[in-house]
Structure formats: C-alpha cells, structure tokens
Biopython code that builds the backbone (N, CA, C, O; Angstrom):
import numpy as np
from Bio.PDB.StructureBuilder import StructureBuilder

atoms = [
    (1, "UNK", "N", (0.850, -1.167, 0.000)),
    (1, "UNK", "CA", (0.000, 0.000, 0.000)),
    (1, "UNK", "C", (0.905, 1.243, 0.000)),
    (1, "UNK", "O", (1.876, 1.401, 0.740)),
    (2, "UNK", "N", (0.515, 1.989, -0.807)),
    (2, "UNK", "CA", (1.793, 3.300, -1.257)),
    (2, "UNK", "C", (0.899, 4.371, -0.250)),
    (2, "UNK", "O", (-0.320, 4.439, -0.088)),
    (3, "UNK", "N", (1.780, 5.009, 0.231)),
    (3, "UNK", "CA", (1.068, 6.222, 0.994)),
    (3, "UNK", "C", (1.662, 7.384, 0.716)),
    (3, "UNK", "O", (2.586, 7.344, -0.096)),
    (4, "UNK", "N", (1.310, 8.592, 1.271)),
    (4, "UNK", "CA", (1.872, 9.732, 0.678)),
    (4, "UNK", "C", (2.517, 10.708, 1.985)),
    (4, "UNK", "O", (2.035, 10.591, 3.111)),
    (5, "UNK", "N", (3.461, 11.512, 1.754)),
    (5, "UNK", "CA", (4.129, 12.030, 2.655)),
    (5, "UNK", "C", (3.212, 13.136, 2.823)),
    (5, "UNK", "O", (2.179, 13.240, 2.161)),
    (6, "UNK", "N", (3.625, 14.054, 3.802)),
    (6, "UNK", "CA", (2.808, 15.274, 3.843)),
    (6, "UNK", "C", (2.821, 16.316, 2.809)),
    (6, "UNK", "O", (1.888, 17.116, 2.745)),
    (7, "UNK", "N", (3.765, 16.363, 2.033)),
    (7, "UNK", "CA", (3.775, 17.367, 0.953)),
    (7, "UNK", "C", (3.484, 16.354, -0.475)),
    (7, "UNK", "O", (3.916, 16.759, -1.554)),
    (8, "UNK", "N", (2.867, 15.270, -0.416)),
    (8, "UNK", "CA", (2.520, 14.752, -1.582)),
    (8, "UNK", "C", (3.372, 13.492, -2.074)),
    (8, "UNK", "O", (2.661, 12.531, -2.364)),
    (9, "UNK", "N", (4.893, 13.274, -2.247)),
    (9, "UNK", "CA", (5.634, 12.217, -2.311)),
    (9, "UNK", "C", (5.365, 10.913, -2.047)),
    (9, "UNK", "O", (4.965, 10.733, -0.897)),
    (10, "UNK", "N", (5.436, 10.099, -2.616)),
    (10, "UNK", "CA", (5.072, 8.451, -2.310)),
    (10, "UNK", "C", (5.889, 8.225, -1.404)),
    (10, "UNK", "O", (7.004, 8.729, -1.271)),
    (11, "UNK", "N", (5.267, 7.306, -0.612)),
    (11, "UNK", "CA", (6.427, 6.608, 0.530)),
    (11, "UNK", "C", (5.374, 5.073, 1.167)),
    (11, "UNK", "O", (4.335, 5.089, 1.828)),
    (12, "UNK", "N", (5.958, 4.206, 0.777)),
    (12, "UNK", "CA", (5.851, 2.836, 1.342)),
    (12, "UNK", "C", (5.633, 2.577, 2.634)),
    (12, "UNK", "O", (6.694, 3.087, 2.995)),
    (13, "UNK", "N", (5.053, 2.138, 3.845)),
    (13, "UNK", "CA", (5.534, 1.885, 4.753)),
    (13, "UNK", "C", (6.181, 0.489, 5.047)),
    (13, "UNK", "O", (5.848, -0.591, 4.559)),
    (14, "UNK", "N", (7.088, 0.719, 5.868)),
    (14, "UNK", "CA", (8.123, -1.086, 5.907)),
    (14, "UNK", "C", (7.683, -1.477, 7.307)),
    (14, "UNK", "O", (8.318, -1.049, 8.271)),
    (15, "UNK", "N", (6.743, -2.182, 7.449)),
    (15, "UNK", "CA", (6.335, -3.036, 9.124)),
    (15, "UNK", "C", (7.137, -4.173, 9.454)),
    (15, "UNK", "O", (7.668, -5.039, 8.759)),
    (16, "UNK", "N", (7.093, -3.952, 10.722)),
    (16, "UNK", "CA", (7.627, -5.141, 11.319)),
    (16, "UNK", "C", (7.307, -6.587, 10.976)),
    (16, "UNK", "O", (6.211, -7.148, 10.950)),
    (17, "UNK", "N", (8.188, -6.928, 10.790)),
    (17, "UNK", "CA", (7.838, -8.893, 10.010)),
    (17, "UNK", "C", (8.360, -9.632, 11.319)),
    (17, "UNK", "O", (7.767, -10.487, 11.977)),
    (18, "UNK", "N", (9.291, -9.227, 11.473)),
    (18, "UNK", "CA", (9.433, -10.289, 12.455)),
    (18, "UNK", "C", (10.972, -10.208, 13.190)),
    (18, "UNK", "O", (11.992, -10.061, 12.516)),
    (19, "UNK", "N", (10.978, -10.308, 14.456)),
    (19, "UNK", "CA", (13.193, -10.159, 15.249)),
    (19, "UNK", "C", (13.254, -11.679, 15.276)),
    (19, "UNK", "O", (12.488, -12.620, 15.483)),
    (20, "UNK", "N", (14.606, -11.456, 14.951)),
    (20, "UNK", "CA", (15.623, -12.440, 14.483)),
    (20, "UNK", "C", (15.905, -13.166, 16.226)),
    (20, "UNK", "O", (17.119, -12.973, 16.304)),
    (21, "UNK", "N", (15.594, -13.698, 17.287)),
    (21, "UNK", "CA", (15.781, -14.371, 18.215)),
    (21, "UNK", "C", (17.208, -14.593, 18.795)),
    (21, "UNK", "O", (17.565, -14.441, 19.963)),
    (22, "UNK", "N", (18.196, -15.118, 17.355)),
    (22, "UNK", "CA", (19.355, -15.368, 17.465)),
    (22, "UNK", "C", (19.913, -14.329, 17.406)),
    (22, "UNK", "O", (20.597, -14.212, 18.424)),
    (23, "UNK", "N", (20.038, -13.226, 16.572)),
    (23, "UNK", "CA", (20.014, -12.408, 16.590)),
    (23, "UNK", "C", (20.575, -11.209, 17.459)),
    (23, "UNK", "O", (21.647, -10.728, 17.826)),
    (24, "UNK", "N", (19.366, -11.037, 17.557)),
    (24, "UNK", "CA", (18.860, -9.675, 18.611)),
    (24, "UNK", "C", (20.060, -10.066, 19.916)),
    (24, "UNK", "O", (20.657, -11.111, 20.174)),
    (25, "UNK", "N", (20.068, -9.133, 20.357)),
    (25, "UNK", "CA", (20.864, -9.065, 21.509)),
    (25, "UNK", "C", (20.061, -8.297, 22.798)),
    (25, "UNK", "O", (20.709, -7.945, 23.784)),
    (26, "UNK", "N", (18.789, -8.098, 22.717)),
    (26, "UNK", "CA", (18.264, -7.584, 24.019)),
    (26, "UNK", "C", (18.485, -6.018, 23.985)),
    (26, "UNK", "O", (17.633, -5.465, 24.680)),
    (27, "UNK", "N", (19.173, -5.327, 23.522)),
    (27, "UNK", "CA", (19.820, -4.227, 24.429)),
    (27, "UNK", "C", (18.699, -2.831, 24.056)),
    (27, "UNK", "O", (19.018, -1.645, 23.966)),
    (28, "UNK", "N", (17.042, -3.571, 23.855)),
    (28, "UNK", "CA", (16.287, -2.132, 23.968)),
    (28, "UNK", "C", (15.944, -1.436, 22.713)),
    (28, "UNK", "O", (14.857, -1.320, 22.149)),
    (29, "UNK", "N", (17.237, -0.954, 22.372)),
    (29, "UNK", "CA", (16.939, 0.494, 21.505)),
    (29, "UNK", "C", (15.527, 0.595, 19.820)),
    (29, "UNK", "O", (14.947, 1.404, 19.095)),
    (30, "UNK", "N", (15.655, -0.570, 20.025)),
    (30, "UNK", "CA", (14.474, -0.763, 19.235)),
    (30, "UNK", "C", (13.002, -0.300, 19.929)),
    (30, "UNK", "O", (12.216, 0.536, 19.483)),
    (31, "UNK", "N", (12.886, -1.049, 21.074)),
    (31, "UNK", "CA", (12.154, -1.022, 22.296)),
    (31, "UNK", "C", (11.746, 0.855, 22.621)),
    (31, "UNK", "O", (10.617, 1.294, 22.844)),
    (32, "UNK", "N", (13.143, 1.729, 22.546)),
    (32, "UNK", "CA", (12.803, 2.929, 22.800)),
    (32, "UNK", "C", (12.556, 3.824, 22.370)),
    (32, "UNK", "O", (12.439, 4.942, 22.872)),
    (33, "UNK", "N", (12.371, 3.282, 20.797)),
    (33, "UNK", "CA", (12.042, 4.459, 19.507)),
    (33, "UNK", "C", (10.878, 4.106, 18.897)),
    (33, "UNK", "O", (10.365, 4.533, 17.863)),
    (34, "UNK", "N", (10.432, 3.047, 19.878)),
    (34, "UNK", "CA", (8.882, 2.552, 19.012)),
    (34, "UNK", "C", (8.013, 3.264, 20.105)),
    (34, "UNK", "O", (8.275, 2.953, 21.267)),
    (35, "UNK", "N", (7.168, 4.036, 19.926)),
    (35, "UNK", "CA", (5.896, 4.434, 20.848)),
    (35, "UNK", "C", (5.215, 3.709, 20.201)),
    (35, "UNK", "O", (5.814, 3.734, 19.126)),
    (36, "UNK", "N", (4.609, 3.242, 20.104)),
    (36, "UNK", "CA", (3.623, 2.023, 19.908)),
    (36, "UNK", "C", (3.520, 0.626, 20.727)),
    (36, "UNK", "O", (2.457, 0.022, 20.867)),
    (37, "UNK", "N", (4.545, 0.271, 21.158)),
    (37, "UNK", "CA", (4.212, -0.589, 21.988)),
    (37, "UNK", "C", (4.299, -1.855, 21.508)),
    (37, "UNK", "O", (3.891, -2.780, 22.211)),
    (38, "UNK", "N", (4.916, -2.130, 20.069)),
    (38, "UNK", "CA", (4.754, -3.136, 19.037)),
    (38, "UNK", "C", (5.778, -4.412, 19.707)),
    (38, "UNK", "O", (5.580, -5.627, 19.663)),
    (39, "UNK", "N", (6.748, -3.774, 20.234)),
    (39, "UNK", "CA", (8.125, -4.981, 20.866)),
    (39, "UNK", "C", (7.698, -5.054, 22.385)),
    (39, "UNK", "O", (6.823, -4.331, 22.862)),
    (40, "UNK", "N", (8.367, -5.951, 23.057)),
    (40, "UNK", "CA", (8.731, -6.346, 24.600)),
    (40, "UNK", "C", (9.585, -7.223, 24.998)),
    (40, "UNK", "O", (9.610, -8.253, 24.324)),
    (41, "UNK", "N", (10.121, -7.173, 25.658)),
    (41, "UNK", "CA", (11.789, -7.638, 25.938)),
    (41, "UNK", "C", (11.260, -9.122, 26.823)),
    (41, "UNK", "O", (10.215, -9.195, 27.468)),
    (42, "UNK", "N", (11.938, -9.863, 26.710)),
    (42, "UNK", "CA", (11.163, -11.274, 27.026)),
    (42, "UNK", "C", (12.904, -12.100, 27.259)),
    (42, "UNK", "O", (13.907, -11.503, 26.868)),
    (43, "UNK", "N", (12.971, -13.047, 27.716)),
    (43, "UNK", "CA", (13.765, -14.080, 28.287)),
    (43, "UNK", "C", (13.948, -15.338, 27.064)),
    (43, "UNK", "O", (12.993, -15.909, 26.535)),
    (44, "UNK", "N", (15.597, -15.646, 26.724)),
    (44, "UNK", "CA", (15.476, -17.302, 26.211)),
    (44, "UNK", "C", (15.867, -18.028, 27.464)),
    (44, "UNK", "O", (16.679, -17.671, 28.317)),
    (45, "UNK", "N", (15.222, -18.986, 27.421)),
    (45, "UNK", "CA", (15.812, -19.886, 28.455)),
    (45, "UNK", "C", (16.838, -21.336, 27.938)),
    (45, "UNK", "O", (16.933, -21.633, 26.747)),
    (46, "UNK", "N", (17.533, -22.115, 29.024)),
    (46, "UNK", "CA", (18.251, -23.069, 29.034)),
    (46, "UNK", "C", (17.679, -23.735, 27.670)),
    (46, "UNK", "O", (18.519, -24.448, 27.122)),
    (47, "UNK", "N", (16.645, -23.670, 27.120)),
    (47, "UNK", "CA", (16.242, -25.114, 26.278)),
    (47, "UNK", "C", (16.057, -23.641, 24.889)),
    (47, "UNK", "O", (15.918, -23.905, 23.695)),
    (48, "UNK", "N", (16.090, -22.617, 25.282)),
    (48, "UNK", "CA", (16.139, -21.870, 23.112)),
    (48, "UNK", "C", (14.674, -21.372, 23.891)),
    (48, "UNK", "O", (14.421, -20.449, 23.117)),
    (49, "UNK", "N", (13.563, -21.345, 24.861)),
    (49, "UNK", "CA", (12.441, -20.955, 24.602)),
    (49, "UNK", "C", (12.127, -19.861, 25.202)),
    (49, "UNK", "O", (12.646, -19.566, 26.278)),
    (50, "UNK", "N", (11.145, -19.020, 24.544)),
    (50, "UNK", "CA", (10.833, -17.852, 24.593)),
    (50, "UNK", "C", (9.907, -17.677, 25.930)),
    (50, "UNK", "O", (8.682, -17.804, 25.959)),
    (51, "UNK", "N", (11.076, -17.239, 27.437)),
    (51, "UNK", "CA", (10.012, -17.011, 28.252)),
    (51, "UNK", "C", (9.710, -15.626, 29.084)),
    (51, "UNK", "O", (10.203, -14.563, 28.706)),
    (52, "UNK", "N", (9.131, -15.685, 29.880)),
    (52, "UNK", "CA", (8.559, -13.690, 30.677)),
    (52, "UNK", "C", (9.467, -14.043, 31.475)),
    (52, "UNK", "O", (9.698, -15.145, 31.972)),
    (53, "UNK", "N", (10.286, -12.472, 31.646)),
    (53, "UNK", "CA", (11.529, -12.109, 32.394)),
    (53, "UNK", "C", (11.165, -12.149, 33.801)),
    (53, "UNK", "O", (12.041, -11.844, 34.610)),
    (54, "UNK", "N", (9.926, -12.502, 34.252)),
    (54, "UNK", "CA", (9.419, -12.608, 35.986)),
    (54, "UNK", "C", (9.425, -13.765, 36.213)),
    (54, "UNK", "O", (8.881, -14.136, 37.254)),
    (55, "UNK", "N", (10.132, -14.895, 35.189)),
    (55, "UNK", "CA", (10.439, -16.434, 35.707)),
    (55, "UNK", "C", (11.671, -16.272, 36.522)),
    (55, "UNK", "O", (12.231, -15.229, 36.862)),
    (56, "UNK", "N", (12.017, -17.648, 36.797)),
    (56, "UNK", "CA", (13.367, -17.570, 37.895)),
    (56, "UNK", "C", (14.264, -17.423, 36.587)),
    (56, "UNK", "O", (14.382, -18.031, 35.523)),
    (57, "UNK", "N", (15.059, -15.887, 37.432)),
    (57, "UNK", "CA", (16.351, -15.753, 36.766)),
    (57, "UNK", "C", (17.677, -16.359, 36.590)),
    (57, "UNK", "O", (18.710, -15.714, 36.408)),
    (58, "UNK", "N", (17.552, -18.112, 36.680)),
    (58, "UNK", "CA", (18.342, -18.696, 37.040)),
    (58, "UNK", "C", (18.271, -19.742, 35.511)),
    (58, "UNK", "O", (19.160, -20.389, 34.959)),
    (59, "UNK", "N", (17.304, -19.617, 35.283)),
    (59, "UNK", "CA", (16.723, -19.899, 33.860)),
    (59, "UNK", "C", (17.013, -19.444, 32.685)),
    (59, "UNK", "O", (17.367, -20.115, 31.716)),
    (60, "UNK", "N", (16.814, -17.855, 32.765)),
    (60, "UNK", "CA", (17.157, -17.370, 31.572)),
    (60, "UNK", "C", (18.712, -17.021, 31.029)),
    (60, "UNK", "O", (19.276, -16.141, 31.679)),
    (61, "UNK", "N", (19.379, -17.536, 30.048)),
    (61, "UNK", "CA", (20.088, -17.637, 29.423)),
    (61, "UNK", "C", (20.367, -16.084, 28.713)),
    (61, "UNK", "O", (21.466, -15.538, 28.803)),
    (62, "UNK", "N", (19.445, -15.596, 28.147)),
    (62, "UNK", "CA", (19.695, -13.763, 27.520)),
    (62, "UNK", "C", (17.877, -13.052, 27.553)),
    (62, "UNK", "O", (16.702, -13.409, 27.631)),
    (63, "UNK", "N", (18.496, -12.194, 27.466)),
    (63, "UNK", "CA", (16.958, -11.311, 26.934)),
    (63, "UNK", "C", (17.081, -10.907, 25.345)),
    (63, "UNK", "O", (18.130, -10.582, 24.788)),
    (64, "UNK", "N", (15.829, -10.994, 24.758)),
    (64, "UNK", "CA", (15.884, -10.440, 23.607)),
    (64, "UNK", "C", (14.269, -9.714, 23.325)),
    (64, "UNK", "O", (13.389, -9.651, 24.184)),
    (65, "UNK", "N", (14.172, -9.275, 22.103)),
    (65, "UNK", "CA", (13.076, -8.343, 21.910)),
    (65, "UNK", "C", (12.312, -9.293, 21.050)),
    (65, "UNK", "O", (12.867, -9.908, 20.140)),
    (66, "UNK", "N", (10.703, -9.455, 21.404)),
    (66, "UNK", "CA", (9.985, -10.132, 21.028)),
    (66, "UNK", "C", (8.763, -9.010, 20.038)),
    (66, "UNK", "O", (8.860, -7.825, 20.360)),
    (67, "UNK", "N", (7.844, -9.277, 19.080)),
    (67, "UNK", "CA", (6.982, -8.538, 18.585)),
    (67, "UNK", "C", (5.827, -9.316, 19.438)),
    (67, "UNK", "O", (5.585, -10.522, 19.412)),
    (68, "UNK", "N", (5.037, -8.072, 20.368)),
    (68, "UNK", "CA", (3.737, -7.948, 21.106)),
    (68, "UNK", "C", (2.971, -7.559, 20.531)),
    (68, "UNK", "O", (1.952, -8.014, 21.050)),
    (69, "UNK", "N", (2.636, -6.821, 19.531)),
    (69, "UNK", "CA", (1.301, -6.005, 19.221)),
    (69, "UNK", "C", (1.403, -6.158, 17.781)),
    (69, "UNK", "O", (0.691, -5.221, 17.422)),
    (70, "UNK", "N", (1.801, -6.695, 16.753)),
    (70, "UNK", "CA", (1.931, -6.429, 15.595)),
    (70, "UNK", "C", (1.131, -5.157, 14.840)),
    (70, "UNK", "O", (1.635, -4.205, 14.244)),
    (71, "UNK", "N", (-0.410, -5.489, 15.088)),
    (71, "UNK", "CA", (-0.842, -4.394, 14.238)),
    (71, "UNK", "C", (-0.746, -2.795, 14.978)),
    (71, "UNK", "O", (-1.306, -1.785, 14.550)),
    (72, "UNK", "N", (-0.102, -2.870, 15.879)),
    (72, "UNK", "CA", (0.303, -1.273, 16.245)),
    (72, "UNK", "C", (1.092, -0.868, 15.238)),
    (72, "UNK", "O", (0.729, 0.139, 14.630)),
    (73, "UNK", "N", (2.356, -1.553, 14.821)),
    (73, "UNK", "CA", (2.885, -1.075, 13.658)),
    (73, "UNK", "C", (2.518, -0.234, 12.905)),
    (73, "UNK", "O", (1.440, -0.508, 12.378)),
    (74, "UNK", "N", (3.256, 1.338, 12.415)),
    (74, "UNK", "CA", (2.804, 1.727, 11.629)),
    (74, "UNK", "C", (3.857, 1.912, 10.253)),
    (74, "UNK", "O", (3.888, 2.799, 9.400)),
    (75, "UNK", "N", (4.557, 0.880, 10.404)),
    (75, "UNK", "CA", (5.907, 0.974, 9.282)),
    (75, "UNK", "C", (6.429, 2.167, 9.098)),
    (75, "UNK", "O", (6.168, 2.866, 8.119)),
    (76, "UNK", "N", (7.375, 2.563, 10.224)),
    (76, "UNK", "CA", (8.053, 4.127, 9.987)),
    (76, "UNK", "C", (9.237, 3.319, 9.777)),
    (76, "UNK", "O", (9.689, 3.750, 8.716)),
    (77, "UNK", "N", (9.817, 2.610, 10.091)),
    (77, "UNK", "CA", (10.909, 1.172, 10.056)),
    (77, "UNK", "C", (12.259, 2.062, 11.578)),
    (77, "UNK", "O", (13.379, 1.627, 11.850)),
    (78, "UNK", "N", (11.717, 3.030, 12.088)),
    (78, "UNK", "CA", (12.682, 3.338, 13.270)),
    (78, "UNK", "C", (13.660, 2.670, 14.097)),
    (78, "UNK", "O", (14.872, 2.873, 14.166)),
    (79, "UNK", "N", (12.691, 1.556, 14.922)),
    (79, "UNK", "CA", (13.302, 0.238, 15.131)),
    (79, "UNK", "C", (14.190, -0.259, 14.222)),
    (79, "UNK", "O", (15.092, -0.794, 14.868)),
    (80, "UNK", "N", (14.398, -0.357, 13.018)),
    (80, "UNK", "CA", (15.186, -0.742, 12.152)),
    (80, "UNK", "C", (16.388, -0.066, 11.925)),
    (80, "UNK", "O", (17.214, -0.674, 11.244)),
    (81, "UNK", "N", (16.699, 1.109, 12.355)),
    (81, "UNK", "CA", (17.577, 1.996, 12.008)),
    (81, "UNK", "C", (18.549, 2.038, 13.338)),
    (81, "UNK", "O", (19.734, 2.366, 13.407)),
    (82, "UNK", "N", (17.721, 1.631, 14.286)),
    (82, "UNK", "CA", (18.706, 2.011, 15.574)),
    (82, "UNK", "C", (19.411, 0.499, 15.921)),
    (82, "UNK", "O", (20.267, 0.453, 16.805)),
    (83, "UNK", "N", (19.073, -0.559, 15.294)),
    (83, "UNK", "CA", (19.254, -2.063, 15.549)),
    (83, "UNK", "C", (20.546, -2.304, 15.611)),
    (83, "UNK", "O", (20.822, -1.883, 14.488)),
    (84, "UNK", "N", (21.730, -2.711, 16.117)),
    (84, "UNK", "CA", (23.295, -2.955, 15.715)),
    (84, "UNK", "C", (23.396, -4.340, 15.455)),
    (84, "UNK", "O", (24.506, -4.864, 15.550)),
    (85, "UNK", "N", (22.435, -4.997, 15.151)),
    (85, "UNK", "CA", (22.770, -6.486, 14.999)),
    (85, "UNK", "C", (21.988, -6.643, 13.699)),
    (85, "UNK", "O", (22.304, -7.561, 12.942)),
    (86, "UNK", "N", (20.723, -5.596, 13.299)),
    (86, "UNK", "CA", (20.354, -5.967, 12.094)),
    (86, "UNK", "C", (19.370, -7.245, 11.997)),
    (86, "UNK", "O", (19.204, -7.951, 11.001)),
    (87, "UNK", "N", (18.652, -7.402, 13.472)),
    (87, "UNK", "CA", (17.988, -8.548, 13.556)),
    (87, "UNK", "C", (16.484, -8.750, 13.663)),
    (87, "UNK", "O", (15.953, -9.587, 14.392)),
    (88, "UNK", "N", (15.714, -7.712, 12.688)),
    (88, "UNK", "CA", (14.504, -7.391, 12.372)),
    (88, "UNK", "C", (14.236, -7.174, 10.587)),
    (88, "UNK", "O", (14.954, -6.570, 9.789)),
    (89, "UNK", "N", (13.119, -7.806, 10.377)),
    (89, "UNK", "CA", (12.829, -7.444, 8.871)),
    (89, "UNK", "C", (11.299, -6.728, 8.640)),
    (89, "UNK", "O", (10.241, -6.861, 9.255)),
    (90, "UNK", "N", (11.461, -6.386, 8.148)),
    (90, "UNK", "CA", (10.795, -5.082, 7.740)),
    (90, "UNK", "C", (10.211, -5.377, 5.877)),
    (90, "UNK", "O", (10.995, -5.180, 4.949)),
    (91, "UNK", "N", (9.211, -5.706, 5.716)),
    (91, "UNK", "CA", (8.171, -5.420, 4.110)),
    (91, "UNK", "C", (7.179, -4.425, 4.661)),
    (91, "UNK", "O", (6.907, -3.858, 5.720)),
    (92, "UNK", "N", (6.777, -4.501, 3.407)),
    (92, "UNK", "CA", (5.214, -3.653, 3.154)),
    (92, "UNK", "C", (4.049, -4.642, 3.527)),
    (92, "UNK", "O", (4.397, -5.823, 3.554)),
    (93, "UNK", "N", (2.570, -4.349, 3.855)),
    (93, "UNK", "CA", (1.656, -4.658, 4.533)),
    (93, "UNK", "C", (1.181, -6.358, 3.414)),
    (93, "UNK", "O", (0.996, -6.238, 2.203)),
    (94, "UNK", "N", (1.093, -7.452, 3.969)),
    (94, "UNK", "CA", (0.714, -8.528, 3.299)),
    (94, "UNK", "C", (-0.361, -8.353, 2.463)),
    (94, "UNK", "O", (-0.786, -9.298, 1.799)),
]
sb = StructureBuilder()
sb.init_structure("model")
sb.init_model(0)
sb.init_chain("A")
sb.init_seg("    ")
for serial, (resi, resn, name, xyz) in enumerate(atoms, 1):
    if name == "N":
        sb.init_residue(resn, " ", resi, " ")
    sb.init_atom(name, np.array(xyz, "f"), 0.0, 1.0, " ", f" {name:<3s}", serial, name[0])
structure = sb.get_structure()
C-alpha cells in the first residue's frame, strides 16, 4: 500500500515482520524508539524458549526483543535503524 508524505511524495511503509531471536541481543533500543508498543523484551531460556523475564532468573540464558502487538505497527521502520545487529525485517503490509 503506497502512501503519501505530507507534501505529496510516495512513501511505502516497511512493518515489522518479524526479530531475528538469534540475533537480537536484548539491548532495547528498538524497544525505545517505538511508541507504539509493538516490541517487549522477554527471556530465552536453558532449552532456546521464549520465556517472561518474571520467571526464575536462574533460567534465563539472555533477553531479547519479542513482537507484542503487531498491528500497532505503523511501518516508519525506526526500530530498524537504531538495531546494531540488524535482527529485524521489515516489508510492506501482506
């Protein structure tokens, strides 16, 4: 879906598809440029699985950034720009 900038220009939006697990490294900054609410920082544990950081911390192995809300997304691709691992992909609306 092509959308238009404020002075008229085409512009695409690129939504969140999906973070890379392996990836990601936890460290937020995706997390702090999204007002939307679209990510949340979540726990892998001993076995690779995706669990809530209020389990026993004896469990979790790393934190990384999970997608919570998908359709909050509004494909500005922000999150994408601040990423240092490059572990989010980003298309246009299915």
């Amino acid at each position: 879906m092509i959308q238009a900038t404020r002075d008229g220009r085409e512009w695409q939006p690129q939504y969140l598809l999906a973070i890379d697990a392996k990836t990601c490294i936890g460290c937020g900054r995706c997390f702090k440029v999204c007002g939307r609410g679209v990510m949340t920082l979540r726990g892998i544990d001993d076995d690779g699985e995706v669990v809530d950081l209020d389990s026993d911390d004896d469990e979790i192995e790393r934190k990384v950034m999970v997608m919570q809300d998908i359709g909050a997304c509004i494909g500005c691709a922000a999150c994408a720009r601040v990423c240092p691992t490059n572990a989010q992909s980003h298309g246009p609306a299915a």
